[in-house]
TORMAR-257200 format. One record per residue: residue number from 1; residue in one letter; chain; x, y, z of N, C-alpha, C in turn. Coordinates in steps of 0.2 Angstrom, whole numbers, padded with zeros to 4 digits. Example, Ala and Ser with C-alpha at 12.3 -4.5 7.8 and 13.67 -1.06 7.14 Angstrom:
// TORMAR-257200
+-----+------+-------+-------+-------+-------+-------+-------+-------+-------+-------+-------+
!  nr ! rest ! kette !   n.x !   n.y !   n.z !  ca.x !  ca.y !  ca.z !   c.x !   c.y !   c.z !
+-----+------+-------+-------+-------+-------+-------+-------+-------+-------+-------+-------+
!   1 !    A !     A !  0066 ! -0028 !  0039 !  0062 ! -0022 !  0039 !  0066 ! -0016 !  0039 !
!   2 !    S !     A !  0064 ! -0011 !  0035 !  0068 ! -0005 !  0036 !  0064 !  0000 !  0039 !
+-----+------+-------+-------+-------+-------+-------+-------+-------+-------+-------+-------+
//
This chain:
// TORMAR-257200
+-----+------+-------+-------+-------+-------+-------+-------+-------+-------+-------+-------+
!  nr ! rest ! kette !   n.x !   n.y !   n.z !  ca.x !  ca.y !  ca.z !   c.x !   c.y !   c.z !
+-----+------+-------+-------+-------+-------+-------+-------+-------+-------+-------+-------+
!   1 !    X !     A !  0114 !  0026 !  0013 !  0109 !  0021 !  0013 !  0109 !  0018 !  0006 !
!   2 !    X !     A !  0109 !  0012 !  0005 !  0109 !  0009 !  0000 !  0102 !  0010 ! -0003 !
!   3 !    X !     A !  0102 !  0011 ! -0013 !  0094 !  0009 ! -0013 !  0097 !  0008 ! -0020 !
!   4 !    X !     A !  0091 !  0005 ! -0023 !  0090 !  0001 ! -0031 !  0089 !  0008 ! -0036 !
!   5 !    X !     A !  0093 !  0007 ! -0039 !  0090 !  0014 ! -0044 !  0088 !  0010 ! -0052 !
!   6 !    X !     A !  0092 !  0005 ! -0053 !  0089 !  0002 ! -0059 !  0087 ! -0004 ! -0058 !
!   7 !    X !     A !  0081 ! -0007 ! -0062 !  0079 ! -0014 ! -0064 !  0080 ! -0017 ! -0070 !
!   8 !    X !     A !  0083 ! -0020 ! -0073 !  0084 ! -0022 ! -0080 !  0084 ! -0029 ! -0081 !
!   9 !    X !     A !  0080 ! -0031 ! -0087 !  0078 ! -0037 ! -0089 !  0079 ! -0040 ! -0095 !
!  10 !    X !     A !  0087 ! -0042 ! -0099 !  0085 ! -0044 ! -0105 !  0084 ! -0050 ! -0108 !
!  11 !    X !     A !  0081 ! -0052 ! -0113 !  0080 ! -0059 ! -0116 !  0074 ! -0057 ! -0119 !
!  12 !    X !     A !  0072 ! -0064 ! -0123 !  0066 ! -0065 ! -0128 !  0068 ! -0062 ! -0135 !
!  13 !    X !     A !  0063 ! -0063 ! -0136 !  0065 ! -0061 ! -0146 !  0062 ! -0053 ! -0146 !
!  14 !    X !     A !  0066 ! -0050 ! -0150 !  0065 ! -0044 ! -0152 !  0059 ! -0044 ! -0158 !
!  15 !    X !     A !  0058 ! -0049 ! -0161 !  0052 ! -0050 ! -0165 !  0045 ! -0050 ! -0161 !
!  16 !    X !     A !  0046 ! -0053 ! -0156 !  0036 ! -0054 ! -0154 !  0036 ! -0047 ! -0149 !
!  17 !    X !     A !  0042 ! -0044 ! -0150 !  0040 ! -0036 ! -0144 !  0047 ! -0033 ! -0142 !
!  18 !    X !     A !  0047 ! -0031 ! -0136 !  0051 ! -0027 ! -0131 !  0057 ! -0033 ! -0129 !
!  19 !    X !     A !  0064 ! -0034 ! -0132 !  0067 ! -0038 ! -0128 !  0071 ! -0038 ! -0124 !
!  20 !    X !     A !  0070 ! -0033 ! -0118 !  0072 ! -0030 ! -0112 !  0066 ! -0025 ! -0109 !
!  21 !    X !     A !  0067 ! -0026 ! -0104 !  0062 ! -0021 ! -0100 !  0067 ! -0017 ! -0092 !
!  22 !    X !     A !  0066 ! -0010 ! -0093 !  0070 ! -0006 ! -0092 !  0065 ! -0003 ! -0082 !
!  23 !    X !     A !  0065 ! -0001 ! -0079 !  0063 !  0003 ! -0073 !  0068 !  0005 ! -0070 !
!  24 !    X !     A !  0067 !  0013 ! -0069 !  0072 !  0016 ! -0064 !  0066 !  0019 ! -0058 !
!  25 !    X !     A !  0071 !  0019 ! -0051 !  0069 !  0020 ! -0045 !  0071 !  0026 ! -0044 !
!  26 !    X !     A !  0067 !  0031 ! -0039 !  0068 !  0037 ! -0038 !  0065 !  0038 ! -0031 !
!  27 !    X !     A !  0070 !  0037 ! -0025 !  0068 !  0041 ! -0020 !  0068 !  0048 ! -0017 !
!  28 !    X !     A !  0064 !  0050 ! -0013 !  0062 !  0057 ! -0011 !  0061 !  0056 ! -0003 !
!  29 !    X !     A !  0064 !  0060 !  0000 !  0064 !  0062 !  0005 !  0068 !  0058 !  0011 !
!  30 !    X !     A !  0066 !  0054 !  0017 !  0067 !  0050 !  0021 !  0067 !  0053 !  0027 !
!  31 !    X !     A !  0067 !  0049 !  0033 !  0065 !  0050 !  0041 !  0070 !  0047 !  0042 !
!  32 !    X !     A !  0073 !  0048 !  0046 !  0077 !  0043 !  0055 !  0077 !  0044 !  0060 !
!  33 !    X !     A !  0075 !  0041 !  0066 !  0071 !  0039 !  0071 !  0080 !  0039 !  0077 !
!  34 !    X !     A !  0080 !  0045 !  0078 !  0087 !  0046 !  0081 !  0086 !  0042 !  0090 !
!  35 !    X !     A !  0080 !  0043 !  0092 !  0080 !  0039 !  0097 !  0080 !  0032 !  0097 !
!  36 !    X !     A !  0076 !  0030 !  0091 !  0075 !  0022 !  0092 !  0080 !  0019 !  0086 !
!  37 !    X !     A !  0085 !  0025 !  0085 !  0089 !  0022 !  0081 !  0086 !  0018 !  0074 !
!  38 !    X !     A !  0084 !  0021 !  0071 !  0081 !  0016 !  0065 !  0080 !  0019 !  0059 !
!  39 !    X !     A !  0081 !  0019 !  0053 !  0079 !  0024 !  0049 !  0070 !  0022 !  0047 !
!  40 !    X !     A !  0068 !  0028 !  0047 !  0060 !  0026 !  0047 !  0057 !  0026 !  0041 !
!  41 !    X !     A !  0059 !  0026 !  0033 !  0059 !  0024 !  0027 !  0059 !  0031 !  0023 !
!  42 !    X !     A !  0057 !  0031 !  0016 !  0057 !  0035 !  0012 !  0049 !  0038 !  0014 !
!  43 !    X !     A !  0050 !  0045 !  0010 !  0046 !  0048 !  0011 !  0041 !  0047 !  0003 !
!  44 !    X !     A !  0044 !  0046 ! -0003 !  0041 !  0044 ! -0006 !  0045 !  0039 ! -0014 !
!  45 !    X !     A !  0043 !  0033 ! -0016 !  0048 !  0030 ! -0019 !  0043 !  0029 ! -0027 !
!  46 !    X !     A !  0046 !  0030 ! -0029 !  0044 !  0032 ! -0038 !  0047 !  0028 ! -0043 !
!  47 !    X !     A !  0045 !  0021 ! -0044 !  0046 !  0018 ! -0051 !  0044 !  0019 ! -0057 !
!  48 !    X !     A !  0046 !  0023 ! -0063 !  0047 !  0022 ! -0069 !  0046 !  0016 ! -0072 !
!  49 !    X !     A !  0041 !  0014 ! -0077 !  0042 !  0007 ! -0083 !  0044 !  0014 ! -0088 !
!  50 !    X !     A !  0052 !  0010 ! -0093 !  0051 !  0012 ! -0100 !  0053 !  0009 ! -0105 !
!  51 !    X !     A !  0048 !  0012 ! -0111 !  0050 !  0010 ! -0118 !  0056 !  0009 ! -0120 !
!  52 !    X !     A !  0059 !  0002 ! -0121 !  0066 !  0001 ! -0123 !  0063 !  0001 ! -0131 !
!  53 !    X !     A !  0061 !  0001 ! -0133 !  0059 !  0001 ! -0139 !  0060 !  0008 ! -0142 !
!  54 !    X !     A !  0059 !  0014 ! -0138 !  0054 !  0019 ! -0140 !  0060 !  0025 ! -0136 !
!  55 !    X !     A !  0067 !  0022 ! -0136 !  0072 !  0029 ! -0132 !  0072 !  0030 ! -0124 !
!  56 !    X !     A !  0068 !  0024 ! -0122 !  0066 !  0021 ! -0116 !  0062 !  0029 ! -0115 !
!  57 !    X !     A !  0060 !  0030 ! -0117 !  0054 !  0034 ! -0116 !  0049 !  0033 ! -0110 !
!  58 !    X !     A !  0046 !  0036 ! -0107 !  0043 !  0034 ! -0098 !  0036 !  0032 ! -0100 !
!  59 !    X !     A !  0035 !  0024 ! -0101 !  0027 !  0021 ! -0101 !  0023 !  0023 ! -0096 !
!  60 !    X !     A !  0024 !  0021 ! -0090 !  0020 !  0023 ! -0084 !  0024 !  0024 ! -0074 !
!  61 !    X !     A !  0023 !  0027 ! -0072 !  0026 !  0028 ! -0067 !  0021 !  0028 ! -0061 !
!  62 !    X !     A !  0023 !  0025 ! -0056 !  0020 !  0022 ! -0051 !  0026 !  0026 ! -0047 !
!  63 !    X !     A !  0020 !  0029 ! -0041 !  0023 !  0034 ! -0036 !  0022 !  0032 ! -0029 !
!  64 !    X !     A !  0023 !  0030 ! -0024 !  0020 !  0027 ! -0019 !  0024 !  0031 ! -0012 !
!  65 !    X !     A !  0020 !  0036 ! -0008 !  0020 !  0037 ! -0001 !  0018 !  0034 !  0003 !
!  66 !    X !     A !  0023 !  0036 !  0008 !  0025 !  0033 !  0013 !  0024 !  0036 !  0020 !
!  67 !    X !     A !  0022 !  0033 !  0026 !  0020 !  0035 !  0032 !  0027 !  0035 !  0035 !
!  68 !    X !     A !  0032 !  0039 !  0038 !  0038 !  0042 !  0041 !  0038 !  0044 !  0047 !
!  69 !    X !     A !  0033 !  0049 !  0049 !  0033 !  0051 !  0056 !  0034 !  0048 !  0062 !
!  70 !    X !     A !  0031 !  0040 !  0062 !  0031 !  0039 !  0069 !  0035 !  0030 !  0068 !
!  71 !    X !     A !  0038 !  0025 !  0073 !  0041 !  0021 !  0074 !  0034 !  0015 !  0073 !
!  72 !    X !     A !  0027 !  0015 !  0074 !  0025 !  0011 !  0073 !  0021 !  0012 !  0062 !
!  73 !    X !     A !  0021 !  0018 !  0062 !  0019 !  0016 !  0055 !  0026 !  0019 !  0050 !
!  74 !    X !     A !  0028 !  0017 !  0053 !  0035 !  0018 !  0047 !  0035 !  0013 !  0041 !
!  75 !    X !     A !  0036 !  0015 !  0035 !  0035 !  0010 !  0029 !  0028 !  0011 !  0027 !
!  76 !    X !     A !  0023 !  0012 !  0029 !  0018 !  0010 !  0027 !  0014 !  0014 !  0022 !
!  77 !    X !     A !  0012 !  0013 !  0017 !  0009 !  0017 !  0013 !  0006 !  0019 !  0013 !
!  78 !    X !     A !  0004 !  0027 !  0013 ! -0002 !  0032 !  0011 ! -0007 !  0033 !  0006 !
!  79 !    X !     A ! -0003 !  0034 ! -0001 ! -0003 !  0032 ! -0006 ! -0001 !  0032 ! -0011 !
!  80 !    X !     A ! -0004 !  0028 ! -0017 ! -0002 !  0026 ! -0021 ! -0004 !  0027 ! -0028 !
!  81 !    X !     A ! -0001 !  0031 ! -0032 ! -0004 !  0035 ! -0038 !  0000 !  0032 ! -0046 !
!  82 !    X !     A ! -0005 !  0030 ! -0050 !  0000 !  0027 ! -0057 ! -0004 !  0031 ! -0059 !
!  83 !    X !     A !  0003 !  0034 ! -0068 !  0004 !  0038 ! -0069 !  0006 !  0036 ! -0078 !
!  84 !    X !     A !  0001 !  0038 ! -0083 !  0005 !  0037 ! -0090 !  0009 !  0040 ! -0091 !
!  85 !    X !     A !  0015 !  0037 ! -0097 !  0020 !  0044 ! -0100 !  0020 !  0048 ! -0101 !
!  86 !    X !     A !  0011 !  0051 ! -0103 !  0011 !  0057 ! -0105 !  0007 !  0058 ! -0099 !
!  87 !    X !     A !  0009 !  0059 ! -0093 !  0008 !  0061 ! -0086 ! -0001 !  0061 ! -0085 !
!  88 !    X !     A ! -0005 !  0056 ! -0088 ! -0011 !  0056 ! -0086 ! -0011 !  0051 ! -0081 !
!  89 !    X !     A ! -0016 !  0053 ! -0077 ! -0018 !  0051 ! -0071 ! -0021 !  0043 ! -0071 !
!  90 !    X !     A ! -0018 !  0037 ! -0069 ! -0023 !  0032 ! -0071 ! -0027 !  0030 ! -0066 !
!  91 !    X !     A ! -0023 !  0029 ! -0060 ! -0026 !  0025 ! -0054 ! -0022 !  0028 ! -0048 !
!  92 !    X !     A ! -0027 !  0031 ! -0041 ! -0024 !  0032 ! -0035 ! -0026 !  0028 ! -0031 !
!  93 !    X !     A ! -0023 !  0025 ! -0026 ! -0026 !  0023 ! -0019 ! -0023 !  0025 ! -0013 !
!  94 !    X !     A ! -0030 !  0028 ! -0009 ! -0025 !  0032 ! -0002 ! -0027 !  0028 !  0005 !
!  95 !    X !     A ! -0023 !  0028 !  0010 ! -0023 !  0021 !  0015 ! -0025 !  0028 !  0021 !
!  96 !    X !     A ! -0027 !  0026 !  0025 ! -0028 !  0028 !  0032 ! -0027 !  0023 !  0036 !
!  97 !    X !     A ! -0025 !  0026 !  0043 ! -0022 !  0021 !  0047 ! -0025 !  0024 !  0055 !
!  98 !    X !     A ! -0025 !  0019 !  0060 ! -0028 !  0020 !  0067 ! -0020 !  0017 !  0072 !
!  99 !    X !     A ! -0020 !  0019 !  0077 ! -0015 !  0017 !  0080 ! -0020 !  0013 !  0085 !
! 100 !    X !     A ! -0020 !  0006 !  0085 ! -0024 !  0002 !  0092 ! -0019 !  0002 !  0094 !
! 101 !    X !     A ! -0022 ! -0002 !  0100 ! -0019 ! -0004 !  0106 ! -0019 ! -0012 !  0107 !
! 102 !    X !     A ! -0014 ! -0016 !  0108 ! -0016 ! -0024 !  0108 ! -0012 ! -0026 !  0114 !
! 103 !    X !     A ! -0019 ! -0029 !  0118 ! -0021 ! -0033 !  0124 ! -0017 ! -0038 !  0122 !
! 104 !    X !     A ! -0017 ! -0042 !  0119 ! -0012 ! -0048 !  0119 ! -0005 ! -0047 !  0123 !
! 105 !    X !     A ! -0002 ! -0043 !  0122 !  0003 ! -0041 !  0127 !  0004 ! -0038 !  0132 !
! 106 !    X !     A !  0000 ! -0036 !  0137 ! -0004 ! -0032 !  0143 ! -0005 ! -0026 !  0140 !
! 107 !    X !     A ! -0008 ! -0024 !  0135 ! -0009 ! -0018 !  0134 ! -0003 ! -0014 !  0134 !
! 108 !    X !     A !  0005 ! -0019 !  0132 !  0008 ! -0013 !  0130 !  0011 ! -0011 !  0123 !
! 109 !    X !     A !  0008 ! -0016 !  0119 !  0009 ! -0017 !  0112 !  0005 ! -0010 !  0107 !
! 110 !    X !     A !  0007 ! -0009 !  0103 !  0002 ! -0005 !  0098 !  0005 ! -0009 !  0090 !
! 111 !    X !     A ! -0001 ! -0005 !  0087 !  0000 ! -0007 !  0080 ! -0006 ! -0003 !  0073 !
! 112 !    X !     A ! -0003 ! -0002 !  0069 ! -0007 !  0000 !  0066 ! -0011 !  0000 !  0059 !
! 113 !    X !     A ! -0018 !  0000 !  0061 ! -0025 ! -0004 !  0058 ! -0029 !  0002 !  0053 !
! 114 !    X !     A ! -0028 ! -0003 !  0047 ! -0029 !  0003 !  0040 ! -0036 !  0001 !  0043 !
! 115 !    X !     A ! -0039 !  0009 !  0044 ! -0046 !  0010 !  0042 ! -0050 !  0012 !  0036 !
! 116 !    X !     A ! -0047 !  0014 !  0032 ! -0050 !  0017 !  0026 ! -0045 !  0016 !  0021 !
! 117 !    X !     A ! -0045 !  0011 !  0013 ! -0045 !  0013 !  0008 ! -0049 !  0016 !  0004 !
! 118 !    X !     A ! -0047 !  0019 ! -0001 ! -0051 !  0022 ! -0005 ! -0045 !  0021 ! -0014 !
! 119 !    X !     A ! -0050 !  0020 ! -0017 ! -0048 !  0019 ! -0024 ! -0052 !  0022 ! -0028 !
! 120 !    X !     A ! -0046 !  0023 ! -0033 ! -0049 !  0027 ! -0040 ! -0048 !  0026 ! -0045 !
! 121 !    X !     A ! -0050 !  0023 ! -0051 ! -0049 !  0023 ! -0056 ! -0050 !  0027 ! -0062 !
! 122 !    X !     A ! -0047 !  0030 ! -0064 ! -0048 !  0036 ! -0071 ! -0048 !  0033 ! -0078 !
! 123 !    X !     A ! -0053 !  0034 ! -0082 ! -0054 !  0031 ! -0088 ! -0053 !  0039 ! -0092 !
! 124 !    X !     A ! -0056 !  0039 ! -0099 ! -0057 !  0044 ! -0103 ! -0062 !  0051 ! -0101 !
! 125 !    X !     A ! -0068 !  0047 ! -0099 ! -0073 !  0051 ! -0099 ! -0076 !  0049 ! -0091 !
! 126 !    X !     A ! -0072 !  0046 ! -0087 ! -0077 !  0044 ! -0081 ! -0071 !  0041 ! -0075 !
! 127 !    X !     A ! -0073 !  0041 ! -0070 ! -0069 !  0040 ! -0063 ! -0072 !  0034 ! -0061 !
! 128 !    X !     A ! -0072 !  0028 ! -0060 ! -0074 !  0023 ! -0054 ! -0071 !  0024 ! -0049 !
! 129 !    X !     A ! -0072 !  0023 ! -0043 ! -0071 !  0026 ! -0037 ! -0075 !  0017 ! -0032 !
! 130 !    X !     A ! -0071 !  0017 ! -0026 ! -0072 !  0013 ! -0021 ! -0071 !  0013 ! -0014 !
! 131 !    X !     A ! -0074 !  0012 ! -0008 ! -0071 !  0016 ! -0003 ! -0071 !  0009 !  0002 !
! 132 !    X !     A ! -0066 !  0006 !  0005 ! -0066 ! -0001 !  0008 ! -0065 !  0002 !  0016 !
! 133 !    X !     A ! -0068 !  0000 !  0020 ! -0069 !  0003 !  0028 ! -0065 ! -0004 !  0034 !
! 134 !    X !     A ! -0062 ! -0003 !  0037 ! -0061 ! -0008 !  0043 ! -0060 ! -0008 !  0051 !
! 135 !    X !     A ! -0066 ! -0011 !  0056 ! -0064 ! -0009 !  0061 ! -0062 ! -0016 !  0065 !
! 136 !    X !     A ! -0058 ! -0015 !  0070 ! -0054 ! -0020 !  0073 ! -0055 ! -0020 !  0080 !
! 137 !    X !     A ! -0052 ! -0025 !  0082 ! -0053 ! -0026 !  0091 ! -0044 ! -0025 !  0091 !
! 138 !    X !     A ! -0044 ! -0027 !  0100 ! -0038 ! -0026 !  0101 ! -0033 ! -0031 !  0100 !
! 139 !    X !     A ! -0037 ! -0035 !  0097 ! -0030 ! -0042 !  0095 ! -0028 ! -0040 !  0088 !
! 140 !    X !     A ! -0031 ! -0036 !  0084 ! -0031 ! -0033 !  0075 ! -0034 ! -0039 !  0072 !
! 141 !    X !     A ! -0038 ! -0041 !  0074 ! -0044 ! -0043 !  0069 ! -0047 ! -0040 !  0065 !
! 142 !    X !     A ! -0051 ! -0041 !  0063 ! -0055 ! -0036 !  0059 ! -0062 ! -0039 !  0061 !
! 143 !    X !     A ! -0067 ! -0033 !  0063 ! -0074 ! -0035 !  0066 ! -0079 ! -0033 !  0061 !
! 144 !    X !     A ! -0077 ! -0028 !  0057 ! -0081 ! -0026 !  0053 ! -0078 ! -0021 !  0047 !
! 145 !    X !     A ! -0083 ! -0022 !  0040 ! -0078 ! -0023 !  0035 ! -0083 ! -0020 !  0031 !
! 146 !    X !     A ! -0083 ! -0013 !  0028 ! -0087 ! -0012 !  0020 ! -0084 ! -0011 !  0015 !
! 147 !    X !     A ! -0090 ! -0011 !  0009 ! -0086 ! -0009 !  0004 ! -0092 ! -0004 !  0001 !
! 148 !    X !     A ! -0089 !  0004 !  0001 ! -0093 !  0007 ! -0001 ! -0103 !  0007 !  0003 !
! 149 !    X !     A ! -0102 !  0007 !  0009 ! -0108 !  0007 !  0013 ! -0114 !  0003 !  0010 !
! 150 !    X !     A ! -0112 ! -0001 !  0002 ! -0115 ! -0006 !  0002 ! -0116 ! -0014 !  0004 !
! 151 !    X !     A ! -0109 ! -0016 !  0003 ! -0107 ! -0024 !  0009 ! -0105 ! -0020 !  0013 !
! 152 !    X !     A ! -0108 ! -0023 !  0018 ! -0106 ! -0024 !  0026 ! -0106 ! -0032 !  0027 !
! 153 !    X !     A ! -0101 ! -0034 !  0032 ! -0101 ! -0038 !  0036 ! -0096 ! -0037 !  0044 !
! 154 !    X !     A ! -0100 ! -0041 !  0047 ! -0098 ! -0041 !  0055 ! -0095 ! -0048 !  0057 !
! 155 !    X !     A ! -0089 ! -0047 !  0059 ! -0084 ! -0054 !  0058 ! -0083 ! -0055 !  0066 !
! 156 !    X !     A ! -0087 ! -0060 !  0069 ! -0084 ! -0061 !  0077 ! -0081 ! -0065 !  0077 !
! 157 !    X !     A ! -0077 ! -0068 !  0083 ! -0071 ! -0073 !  0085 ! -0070 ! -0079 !  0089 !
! 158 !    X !     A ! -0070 ! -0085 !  0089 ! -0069 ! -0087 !  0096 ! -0064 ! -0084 !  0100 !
! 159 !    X !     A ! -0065 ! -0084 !  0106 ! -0062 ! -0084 !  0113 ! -0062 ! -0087 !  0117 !
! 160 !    X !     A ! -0059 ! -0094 !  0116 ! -0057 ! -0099 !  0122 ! -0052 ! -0101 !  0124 !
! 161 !    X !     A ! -0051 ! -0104 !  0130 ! -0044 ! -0105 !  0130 ! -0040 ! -0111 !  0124 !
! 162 !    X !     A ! -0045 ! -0114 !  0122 ! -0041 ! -0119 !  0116 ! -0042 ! -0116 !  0108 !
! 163 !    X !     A ! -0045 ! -0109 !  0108 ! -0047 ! -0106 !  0099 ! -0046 ! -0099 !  0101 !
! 164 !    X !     A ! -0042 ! -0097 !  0099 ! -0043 ! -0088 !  0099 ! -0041 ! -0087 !  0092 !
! 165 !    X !     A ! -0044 ! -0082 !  0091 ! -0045 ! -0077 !  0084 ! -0046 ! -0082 !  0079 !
! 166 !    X !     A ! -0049 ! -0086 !  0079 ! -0053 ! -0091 !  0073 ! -0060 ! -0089 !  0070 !
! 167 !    X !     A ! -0060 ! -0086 !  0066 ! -0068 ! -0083 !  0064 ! -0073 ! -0087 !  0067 !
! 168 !    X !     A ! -0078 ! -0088 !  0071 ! -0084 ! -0091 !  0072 ! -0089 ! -0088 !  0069 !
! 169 !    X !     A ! -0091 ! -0082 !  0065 ! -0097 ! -0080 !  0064 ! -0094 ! -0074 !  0060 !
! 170 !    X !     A ! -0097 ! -0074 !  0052 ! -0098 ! -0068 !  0047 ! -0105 ! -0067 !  0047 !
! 171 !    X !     A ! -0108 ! -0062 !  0046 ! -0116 ! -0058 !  0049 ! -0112 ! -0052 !  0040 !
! 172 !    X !     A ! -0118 ! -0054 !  0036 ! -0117 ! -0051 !  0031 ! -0123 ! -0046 !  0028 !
+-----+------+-------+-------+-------+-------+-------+-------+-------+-------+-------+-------+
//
């Protein structure tokens, strides 16, 4: 399998900063889907930023999981965690997913609809945290939307033969 292991960027003045910027790529694990013949991605792909100033020393590293097991949620992200040089924690975000069913195509279609993010942010002395909710119909609209049980809203749709899936109504 081909994959990217370096990024490299030179130019700009060595006076006003960094005149090159440096990222290496690291993957882990991967699926292959021997029936449907497909490779179903990594299991987990890991960007490095580093310090070309500084021995290219590791600024921050973003690690992002991946969903592998199955043919419709291959590729998709689980989650997502950045990370300082000196391996502190800065920011997580973890994805959930539902397998609907889509009528559009007699009910033989699937696809699958993130129901839950959740986000975190770490400071010094305190966590913000956010929790984003979504439920869907069978077309993958989205009918209903919060964020942290305090916004809610209810997204309905036309249904004619000449408008489908055009929002007619947000109820907030």
């Amino acid at each position: 399998r081909w994959v990217m292991s370096k990024i490299e960027f030179k130019g700009g003045s060595a006076e006003l900063g960094a005149s090159s910027i440096k990222d290496t790529i690291t993957y882990i694990g991967g699926a292959y889907d021997r029936c449907e013949r497909t490779f179903l991605g990594f299991d987990t792909v890991r960007v490095s930023s580093l310090d070309t100033q500084n021995k290219d020393s590791v600024m921050r590293t973003v690690s992002t999981a991946y969903l592998t097991g199955s043919f419709y949620t291959k590729r998709l992200p689980s989650e997502l965690v950045t990370m300082g040089g000196d391996s502190t924690l800065l920011s997580s975000v973890k994805y959930e997913y539902t397998l609907k069913g889509d009528s559009a195509f007699g009910g033989l279609g699937v696809f699958p609809a993130m129901t839950k993010e959740i986000t975190a942010l770490y400071g010094a002395d305190e966590k913000l945290s956010r929790v984003r909710t979504f439920d869907y119909d069978d077309q993958g609209n989205v009918t209903k939307y919060s964020v942290d049980g305090d916004l809610n809203a209810e997204i309905e749709y036309h249904n004619s033969e000449t408008v489908r899936n055009a929002v007619s109504r947000i109820k907030v």
